[in-house]
N, C-alpha and C positions, 0 to 999 in steps of 0.2 A: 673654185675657179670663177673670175669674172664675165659678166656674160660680156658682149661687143657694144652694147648700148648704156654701159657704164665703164667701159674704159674709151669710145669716142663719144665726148662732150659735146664738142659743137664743130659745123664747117666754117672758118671763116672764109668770108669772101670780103678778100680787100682789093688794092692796085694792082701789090705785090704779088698776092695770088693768082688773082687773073688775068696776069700776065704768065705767070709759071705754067697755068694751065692752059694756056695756050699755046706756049711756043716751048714746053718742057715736060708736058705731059704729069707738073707735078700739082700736087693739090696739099693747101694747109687746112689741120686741125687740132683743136683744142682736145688734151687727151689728157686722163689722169695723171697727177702727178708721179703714182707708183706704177704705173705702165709702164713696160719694158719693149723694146722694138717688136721683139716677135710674137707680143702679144697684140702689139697696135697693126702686124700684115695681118694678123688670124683675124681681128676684128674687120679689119677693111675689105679684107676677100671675101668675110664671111655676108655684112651687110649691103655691100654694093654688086660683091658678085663680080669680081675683077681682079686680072692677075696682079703684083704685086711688085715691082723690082727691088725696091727700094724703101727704106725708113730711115729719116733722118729727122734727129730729135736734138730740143734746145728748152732749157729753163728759162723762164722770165720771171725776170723780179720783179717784185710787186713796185710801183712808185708809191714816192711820199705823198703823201694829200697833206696840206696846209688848215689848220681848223681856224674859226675866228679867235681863239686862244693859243696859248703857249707850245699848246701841243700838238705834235704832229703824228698824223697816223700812215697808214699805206695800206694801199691797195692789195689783193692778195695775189701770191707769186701763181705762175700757171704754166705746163708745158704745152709746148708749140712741136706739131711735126710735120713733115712735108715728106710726102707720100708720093713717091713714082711710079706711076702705072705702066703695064705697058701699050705701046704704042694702039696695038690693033683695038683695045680696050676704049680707048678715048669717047666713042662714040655710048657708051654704056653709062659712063660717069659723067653726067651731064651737067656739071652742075654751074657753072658761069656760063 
């Protein structure tokens, strides 16, 4: 079993996000790629301490990167998920 500090990678905090977490109570993170929803609420409830509504999860492809030669490489792919809390919680997960 993995533990919650190896299946959530990183918080981002972008535009996008902190606006969701403000006016939607949701919040994005960088999560492993073999993570599955309801391993990413067990992780979230377990490290923030916060109920859970929702998981909604998305692949991101890697882009191309351009080299000074012929060949081109890319980025690497990474999931993306956005996490709804609930309401009463907002004040616990402070993070924007």
């Amino acid at each position: 079993m993995k533990s919650s500090a190896d299946i959530i990678k990183k918080i981002l905090l972008t535009e996008k996000g902190t606006r969701l977490a403000e006016e939607q109570n949701k919040y994005l993170f960088r999560v492993s790629m073999d993570a599955n929803k309801i391993e990413i609420k067990r992780a979230v409830e377990e490290l923030f301490e916060v109920r859970v509504m929702a998981v909604n999860t998305m692949r991101r492809k890697g882009k191309k990167k351009r080299q000074r030669t012929a060949h081109f490489g890319t980025t690497a792919a990474w999931k993306r998920a956005v996490v709804t809390i609930h309401a009463d919680d907002k004040d616990k997960l402070m993070l924007v």
